[in-house]
N, C-alpha and C positions, 0 to 999 in steps of 0.2 A: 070400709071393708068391701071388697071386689065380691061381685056375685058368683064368680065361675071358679072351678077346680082348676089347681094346676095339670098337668098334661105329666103321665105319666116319666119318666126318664128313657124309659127305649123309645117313646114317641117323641121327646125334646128332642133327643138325640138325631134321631131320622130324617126329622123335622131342618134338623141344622146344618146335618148334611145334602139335602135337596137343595135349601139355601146358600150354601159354599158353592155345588156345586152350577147354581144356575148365574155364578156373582163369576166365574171362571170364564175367560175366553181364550178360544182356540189361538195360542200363539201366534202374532203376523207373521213370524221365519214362516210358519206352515202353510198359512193360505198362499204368501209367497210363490214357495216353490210347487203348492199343487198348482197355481194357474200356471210358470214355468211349465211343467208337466202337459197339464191340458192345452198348453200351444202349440209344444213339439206335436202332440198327438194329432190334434189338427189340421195342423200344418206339412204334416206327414203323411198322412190319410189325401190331402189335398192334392201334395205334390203329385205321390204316385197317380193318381187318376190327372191331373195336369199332363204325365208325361205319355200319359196311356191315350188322351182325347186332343193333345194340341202340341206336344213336343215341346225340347227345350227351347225356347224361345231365348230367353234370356236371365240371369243368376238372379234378377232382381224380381219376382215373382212374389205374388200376395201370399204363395205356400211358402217360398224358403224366408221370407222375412219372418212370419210365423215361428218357423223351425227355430231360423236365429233367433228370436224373443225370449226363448228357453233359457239358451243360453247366458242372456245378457241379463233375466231376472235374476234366475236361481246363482248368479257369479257374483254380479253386486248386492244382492240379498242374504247371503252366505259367507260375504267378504265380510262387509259391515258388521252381521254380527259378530265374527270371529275377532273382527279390530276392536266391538268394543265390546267381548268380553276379556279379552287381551289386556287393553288399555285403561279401564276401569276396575278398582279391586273391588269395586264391592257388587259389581254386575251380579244381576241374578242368577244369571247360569253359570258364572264359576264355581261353586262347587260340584256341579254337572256336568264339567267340560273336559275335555282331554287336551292333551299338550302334543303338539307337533311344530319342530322348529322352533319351539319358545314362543311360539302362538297358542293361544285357548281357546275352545270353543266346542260346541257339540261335535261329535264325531261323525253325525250326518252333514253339518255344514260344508267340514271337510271334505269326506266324499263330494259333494254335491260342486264345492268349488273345482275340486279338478277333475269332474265331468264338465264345467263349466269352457273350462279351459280347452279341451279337447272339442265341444264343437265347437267355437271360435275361431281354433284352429283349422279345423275343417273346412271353413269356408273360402277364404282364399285359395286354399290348398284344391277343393273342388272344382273353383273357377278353373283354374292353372291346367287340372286334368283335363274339363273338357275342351278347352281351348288347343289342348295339345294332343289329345285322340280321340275327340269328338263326341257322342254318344255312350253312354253303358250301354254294352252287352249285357252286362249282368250288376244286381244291383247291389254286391256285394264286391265293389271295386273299392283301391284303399283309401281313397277319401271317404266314401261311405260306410268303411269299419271304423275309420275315429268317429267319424259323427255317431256311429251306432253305439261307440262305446262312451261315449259321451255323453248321450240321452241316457242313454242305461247307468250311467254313475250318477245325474242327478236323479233318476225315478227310484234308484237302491236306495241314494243318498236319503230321497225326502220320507223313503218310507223307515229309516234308520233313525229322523228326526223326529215322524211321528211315533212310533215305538218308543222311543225312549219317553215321552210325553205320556203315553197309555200306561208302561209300564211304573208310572208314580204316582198313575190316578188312581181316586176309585166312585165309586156311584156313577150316577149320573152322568156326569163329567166324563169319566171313561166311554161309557155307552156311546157318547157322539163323538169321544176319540177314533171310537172301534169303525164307525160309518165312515171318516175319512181314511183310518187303514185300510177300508178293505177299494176303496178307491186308489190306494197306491198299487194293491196290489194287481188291478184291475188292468193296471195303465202297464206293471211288467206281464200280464200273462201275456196281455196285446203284442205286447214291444216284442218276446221272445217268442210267438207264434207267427209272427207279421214279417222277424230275419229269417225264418223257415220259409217263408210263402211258396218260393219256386220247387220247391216239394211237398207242395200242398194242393194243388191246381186240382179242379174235379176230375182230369182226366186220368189221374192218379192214383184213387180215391180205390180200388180195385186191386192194390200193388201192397204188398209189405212192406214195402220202405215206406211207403205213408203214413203205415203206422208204428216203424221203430220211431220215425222222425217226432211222431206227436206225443209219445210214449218217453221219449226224452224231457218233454219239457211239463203237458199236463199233470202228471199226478205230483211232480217237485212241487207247484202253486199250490195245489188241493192240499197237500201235508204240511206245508210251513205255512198256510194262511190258517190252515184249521187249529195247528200249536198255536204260533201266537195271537190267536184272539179266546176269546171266553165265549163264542157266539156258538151254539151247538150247528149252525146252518153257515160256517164261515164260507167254503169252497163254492157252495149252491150260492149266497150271495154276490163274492164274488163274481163267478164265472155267467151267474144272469146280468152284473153292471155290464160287462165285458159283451154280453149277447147284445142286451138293447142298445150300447154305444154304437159296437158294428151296426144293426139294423138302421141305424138314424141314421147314420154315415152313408151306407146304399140310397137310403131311399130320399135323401136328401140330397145327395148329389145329382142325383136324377134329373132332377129339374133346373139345373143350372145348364145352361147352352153355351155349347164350344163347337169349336169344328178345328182341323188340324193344320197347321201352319209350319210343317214340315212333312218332308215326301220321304220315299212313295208310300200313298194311301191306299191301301189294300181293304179299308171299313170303313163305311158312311156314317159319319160321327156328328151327329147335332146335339147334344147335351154330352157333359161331362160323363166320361163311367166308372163306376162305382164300385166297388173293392166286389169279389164275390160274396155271395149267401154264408153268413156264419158256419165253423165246424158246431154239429153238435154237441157239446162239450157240457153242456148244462144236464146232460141225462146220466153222463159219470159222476157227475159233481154232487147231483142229488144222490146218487146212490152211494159214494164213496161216505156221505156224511152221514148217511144210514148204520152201514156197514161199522163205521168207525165206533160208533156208541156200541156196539156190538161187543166189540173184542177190545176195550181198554184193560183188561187184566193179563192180555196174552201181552209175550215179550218183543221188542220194537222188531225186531226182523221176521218174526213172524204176521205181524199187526199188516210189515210192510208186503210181504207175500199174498195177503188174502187182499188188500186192497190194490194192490198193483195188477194183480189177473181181475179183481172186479171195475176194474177200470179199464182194461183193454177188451174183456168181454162185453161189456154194456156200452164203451163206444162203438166196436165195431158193429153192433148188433142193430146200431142204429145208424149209424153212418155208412154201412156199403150198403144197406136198398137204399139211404136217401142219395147214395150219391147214384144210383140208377135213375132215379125219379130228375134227378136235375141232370141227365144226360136225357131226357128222354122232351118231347114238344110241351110238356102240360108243364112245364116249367120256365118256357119263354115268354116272359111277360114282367112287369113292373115289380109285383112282389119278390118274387126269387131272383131276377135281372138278373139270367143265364143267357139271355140274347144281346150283351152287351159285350165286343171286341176290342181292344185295344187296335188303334187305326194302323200299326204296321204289322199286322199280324194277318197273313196270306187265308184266305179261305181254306183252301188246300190239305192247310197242314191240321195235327192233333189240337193244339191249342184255338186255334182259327176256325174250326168244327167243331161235332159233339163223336169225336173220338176217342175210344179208350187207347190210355198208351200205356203197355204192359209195362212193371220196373223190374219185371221176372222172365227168365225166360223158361223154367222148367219148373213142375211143381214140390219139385226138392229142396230147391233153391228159395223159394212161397214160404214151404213149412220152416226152413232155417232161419228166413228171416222175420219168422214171426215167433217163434222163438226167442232171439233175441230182442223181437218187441217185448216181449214177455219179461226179459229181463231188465230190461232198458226201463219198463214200469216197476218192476219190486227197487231196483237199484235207486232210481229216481225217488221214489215215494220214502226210502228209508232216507234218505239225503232231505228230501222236504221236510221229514219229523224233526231230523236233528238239526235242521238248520233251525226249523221254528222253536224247538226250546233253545236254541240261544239267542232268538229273540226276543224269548222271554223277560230272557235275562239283561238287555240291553238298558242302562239307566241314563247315559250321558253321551 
């Protein structure tokens, strides 16, 4: 006869769910496609400062091999499983999986392959452009929209594949799902703040169009990452992974040495340079997820109203003096690395100085297009709720 009681039934219970869940590992598809993911980002963070401190050199570069890395995990990672959940009837994820073409598989694989495909694509097709009109002017040329939409259909893809994963779990298990989800989403706020950049520059920072432009895309993440997770602090963690990756990125590139190997140099370039100082984006995010536990009983366009102006209010509140403070000297230095130039960029001009460059020419013009920032955040934020309850809903 045993000396000890048996253990309640809600605590056998609890008990055996801690245990399930700790016996459960994160799906390979997934780590898969987050290092896919985390190359691109890398590797893209890399390039751009590669092209800013040394110039194209040549396609065969430690960044664009990176970039391509993305491509080549997340396509043979997402092929395979879709061949054998295809090929195999008793595969575990067919009853999970969706059908396209009489192929089976999760629907994030899907996406994920034919973002796969498009940057692949991109690459030759890159080479071909610069070989044939030499340099970007701008970095939204159309090899660099497939690539962009390419990365963007594996980082949607793999956050489709972890969703569907979170939304089958529960305990435990979920909880460490929900730390890799908010790393997908971490990787699109980057992605679609990073195709804005050339309307995001500090000299800007003083303009309404800065803030329709960011008003477009922050408060969409803050409401589809806050739906589909259970974390009462979804947007605030987010957008701090997204704060400290930028800062590691600055201040880490810093100390790599380049100097520029294409003319004319117009900046004295001995280390690589490093993306500018984060938007502050972390002070709406805390507050939006404030605000949000506030008004869960009001109806979704209204919820989107109150959080959309407290999202344009509390960033601009805090980003036009700081964007003063890093137009001003006590900001030229290593931490904020406001004294760093891209080497064919003229002294002279706005960018090339600490110049404000109006995006307004009359204060009419100011108040309308902040307005429409205005709208651009309630419209955005209602589009983030609804996209994230159908995240919710995502099983396969």
């Amino acid at each position: 006869m045993s000396g000890t009681l048996p253990l309640p039934a809600s605590l056998q219970s609890r008990a055996a769910e801690r245990v399930s869940a700790k016996t459960l590992a994160i799906p390979w598809y997934i780590w898969c496609n987050v290092l896919a993911v985390a190359s691109s980002v890398v590797g893209g963070v890399w390039d751009i400062s590669w092209h800013e401190s040394v110039g194209r050199d040549t396609f065969w570069t430690p960044a664009h091999l990176l970039i391509q890395l993305c491509g080549i995990l997340s396509g043979f990672g997402c092929g395979y499983l879709i061949l054998s959940t295809t090929l195999r009837k008793a595969a575990p994820l067919r009853a999970n999986s969706v059908s396209v073409w009489g192929f089976r598989g999760p629907l994030g694989a899907f996406i994920c392959a034919w973002g796969a495909v498009g940057m692949i694509t991109s690459a030759p097709f890159d080479n071909w452009w610069h070989n044939a009109y030499g340099l970007d002017v701008k970095i939204l040329s159309p090899p660099h929209i497939l690539l962009a939409l390419g990365m963007t259909g594996i980082r949607f893809g793999t956050l489709v594949l972890v969703l569907a994963e979170v939304n089958r779990a529960a305990g435990e298990y979920r909880v460490r799902l929900e730390r890799v989800l908010f790393f997908c989403f971490m990787f699109l706020l980057g992605m679609t703040v990073g195709i804005m950049q050339e309307d995001t520059f500090r000299m800007y920072m003083h303009g309404a169009k800065f803030y329709v432009v960011i008003m477009f895309v922050m408060p969409m993440w803050f409401a589809a990452a806050s739906r589909a997770s259970e974390n009462r602090w979804a947007a605030t963690i987010v957008t701090g992974f997204y704060t400290a990756m930028h800062l590691a990125f600055m201040w880490i590139l810093e100390l790599i040495p380049a100097e520029p190997k294409l003319g004319p140099v117009y900046q004295k370039i001995t280390h690589l340079v490093p993306p500018d100082f984060p938007l502050l984006m972390i002070v709406p995010a805390i507050v939006f997820d404030v605000v949000r536990r506030q008004i869960t009983t009001l109806n979704r366009w209204t919820q989107a109203a109150i959080l959309g102006a407290a999202s344009l209010a509390s960033f601009m509140a805090v980003q036009w003096p700081f964007a003063s403070f890093l137009m001003s000297p006590a900001s030229r230095n290593w931490f904020f690395a406001t004294n760093n130039f891209p080497y064919f960029v003229p002294p002279t001009t706005p960018w090339g100085s600490y110049a404000w460059l109006p995006t307004e020419s009359t204060p009419l013009q100011f108040a309308a297009r902040m307005v429409l920032a205005l709208a651009a955040g309630v419209l955005m934020t209602r589009v983030g709720l609804s996209w994230g309850d159908w995240m919710r809903r995502i099983r396969r």
